[in-house]
VOTORVO-554902 format. One line per field, with one value per residue: residue in three letters; residue number from 1; x, z, y of N, C-alpha, C in turn. Coordinates in Angstrom, 2 decimals. Example, Ala and Ser with C-alpha at 12.3 -4.5 7.8 and 13.67 -1.06 7.14 Angstrom:
residuo	c(ala;ser)
num	c(1;2)
nu	c(13.19;12.85)
nw	c(7.80;7.08)
nv	c(-5.69;-2.25)
cau	c(12.30;13.67)
caw	c(7.80;7.14)
cav	c(-4.50;-1.06)
cu	c(13.20;12.90)
cw	c(7.80;7.87)
cv	c(-3.30;0.03)
! end
This chain:
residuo	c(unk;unk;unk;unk;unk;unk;unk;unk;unk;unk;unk;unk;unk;unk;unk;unk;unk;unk;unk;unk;unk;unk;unk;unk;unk;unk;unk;unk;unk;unk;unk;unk;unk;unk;unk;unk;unk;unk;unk;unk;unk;unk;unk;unk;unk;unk;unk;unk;unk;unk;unk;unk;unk;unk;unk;unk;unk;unk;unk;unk;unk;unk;unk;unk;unk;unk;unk;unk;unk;unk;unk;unk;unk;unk;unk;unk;unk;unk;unk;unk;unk;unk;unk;unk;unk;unk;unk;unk;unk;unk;unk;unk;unk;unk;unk;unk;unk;unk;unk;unk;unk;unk;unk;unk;unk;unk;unk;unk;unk;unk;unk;unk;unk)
num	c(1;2;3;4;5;6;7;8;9;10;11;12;13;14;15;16;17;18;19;20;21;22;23;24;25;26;27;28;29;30;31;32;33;34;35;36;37;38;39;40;41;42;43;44;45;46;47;48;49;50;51;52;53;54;55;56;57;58;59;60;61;62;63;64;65;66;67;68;69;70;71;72;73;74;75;76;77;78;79;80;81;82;83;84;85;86;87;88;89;90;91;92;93;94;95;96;97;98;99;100;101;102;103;104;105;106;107;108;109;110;111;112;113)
nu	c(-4.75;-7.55;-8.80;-11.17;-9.89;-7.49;-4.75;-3.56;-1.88;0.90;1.45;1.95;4.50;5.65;5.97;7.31;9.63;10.62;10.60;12.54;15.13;15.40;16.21;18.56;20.87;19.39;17.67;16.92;16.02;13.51;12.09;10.11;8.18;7.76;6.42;4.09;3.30;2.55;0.16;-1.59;-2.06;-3.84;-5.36;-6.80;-7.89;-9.35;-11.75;-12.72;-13.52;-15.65;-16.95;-17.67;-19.39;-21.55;-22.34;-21.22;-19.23;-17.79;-16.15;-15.02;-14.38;-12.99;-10.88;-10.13;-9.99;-7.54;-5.98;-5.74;-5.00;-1.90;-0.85;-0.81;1.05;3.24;4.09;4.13;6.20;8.49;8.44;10.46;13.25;15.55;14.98;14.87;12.68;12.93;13.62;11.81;9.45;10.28;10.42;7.68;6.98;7.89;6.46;3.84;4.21;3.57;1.71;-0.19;-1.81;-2.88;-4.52;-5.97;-6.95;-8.78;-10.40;-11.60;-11.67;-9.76;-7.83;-5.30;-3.06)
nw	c(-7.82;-9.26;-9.81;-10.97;-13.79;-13.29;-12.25;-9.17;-8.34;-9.65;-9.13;-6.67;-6.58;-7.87;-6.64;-4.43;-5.64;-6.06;-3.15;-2.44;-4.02;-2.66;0.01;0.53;2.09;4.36;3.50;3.95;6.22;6.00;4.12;4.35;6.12;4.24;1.73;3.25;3.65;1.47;0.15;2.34;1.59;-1.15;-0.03;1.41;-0.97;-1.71;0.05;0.03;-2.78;-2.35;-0.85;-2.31;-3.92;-2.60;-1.49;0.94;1.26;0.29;-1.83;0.07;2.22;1.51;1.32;4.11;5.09;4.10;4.40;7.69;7.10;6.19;8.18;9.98;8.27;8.06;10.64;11.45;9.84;11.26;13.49;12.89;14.33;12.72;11.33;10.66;11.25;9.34;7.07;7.36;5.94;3.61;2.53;2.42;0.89;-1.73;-1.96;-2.05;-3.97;-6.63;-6.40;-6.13;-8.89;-9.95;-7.92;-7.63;-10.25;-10.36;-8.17;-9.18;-7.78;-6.62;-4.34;-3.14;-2.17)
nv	c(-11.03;-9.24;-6.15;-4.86;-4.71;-4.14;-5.24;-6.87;-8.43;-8.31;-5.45;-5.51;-6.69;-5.31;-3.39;-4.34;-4.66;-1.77;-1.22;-2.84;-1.29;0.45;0.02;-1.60;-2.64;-3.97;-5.75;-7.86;-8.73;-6.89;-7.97;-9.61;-8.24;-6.11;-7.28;-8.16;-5.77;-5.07;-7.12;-6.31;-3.70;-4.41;-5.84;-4.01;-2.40;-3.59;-4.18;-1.24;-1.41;-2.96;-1.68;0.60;-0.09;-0.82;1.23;2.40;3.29;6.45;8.51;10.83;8.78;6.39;7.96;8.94;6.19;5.12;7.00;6.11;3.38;3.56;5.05;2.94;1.03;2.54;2.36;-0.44;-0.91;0.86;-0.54;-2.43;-2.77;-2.02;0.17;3.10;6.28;8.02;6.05;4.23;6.24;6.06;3.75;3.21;5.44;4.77;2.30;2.93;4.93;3.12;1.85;3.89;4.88;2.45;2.06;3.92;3.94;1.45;1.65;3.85;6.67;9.07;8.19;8.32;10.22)
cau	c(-6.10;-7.78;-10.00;-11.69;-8.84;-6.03;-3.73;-2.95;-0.80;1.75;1.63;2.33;5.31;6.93;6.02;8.57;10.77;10.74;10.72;13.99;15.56;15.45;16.62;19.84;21.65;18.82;16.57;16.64;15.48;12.43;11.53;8.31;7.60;6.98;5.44;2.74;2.67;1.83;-0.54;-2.96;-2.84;-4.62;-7.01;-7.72;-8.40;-10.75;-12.89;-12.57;-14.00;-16.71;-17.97;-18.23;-20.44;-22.75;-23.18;-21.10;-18.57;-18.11;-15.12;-13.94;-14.98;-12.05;-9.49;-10.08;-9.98;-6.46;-4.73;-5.57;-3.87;-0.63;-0.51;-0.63;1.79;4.22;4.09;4.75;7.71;9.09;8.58;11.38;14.57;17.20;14.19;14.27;11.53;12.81;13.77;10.11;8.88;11.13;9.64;6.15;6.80;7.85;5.51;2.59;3.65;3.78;0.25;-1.45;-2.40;-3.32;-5.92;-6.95;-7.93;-8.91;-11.56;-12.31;-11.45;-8.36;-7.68;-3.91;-1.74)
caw	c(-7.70;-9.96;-9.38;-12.32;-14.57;-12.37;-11.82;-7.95;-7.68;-10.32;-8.70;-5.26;-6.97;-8.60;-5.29;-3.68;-6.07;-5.62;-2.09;-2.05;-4.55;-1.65;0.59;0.02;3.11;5.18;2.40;4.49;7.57;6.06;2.56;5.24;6.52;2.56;1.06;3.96;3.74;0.26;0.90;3.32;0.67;-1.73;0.95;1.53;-2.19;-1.87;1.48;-0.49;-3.60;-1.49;0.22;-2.98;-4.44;-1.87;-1.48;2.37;1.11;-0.60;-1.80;0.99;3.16;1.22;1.66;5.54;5.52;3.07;5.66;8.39;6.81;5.80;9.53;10.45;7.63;8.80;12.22;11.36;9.20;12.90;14.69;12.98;15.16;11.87;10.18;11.05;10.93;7.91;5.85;7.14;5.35;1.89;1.99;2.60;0.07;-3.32;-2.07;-1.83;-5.59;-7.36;-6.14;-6.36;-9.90;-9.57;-6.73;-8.38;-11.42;-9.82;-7.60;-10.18;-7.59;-6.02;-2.90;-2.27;-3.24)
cav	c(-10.55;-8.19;-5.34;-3.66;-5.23;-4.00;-6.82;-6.31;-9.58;-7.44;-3.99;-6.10;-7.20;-4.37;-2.31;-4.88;-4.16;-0.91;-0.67;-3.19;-0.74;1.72;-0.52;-2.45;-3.83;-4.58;-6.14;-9.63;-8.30;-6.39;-8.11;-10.01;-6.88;-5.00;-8.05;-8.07;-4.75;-5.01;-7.69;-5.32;-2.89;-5.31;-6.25;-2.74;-1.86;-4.99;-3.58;-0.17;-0.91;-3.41;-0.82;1.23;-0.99;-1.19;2.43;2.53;4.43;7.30;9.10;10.81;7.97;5.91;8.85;8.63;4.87;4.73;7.73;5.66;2.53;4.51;5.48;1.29;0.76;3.26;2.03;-1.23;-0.82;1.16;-1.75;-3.22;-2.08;-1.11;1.01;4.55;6.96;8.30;4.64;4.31;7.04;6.06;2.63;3.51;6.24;3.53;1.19;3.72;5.03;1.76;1.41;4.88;4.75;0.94;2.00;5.02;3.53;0.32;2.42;5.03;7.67;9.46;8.54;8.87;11.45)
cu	c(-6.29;-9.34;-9.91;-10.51;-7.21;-5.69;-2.77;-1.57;0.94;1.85;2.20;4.42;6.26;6.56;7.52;9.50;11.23;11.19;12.42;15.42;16.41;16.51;17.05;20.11;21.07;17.49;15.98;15.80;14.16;11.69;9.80;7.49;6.65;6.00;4.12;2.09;1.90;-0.03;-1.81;-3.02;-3.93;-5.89;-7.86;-8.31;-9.47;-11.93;-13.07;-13.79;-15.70;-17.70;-18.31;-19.30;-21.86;-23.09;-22.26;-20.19;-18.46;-16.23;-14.00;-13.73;-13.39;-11.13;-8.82;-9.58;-8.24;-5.61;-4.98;-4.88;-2.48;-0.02;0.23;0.53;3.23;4.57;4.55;6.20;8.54;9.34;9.78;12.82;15.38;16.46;14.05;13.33;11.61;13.23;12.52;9.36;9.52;10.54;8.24;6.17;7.09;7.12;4.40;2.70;3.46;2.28;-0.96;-1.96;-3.17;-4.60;-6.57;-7.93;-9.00;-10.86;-11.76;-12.49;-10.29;-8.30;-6.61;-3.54;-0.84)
cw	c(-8.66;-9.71;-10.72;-13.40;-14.28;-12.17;-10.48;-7.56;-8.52;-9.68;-7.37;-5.73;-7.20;-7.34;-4.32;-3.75;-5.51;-4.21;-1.64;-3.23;-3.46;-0.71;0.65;0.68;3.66;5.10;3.77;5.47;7.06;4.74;3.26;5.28;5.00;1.93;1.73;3.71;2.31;-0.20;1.31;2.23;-0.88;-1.02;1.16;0.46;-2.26;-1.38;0.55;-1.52;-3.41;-1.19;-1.09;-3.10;-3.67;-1.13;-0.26;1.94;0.21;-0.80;-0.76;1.94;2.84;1.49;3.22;6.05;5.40;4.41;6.77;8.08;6.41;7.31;9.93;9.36;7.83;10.66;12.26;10.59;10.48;13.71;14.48;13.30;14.11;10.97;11.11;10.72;9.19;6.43;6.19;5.66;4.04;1.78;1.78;1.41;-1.62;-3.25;-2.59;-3.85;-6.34;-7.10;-6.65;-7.46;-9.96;-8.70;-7.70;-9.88;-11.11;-8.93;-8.36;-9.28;-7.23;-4.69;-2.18;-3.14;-2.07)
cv	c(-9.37;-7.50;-4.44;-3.39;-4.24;-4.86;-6.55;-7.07;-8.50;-6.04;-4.80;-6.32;-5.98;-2.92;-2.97;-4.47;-2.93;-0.88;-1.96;-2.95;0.61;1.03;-1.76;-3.55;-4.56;-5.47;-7.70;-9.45;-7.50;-6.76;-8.70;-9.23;-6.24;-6.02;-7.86;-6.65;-4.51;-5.91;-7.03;-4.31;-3.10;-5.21;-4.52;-2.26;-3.05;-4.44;-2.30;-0.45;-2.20;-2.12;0.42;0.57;-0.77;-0.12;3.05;3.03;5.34;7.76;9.44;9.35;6.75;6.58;8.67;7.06;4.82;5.94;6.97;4.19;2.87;4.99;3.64;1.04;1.62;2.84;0.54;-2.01;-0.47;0.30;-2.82;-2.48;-1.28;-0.20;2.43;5.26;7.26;7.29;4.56;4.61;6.92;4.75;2.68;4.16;5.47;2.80;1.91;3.99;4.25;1.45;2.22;4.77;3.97;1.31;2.95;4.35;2.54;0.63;3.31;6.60;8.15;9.50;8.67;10.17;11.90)
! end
């Protein structure tokens, strides 16, 4: 998918990477997990730059949306038994950079950091 000649299917990809760079042993057991998670962050830069368009969101309005998916994306990495809070927070954290630029440009504002 591409938004505003961002190529999301490629950032999805080399976010994987990344995030099974981080994580070695237990790649098998959570590669579902990162892809999906990668996945919803697509869809969300979709609804995101939707709702620009059509006036319903605004800047912050995306910042609020994007910390409340980062919460759901952290929460569902947890849910898998051999992921601790803090492999959580290291997967979330390569996936998330591999993306930020990608959104930012993608939406023409800054909404992670």
């Amino acid at each position: 998918m591409k938004i505003n000649n961002v190529d999301f299917d490629l950032v999805t990809k080399d976010a994987i990477k990344a995030a099974k760079e981080v994580v070695t042993e237990e790649w098998d057991q959570l590669s579902d997990i990162v892809e999906n998670i990668g996945k919803s962050i697509v869809s969300d830069v979709e609804f995101i730059a939707k709702k620009k368009v059509t006036g319903e969101f605004d800047e912050s309005d995306a910042i609020i949306f994007m910390e409340d998916q980062k919460t759901v994306a952290r929460m569902r990495l947890r849910s898998i038994a051999i992921v601790t809070l803090k492999s959580a927070e290291r997967i979330w954290n390569v996936i998330i950079e591999v993306f930020n630029s990608a959104i930012n440009k993608a939406i023409g504002w800054t909404i992670l950091t």
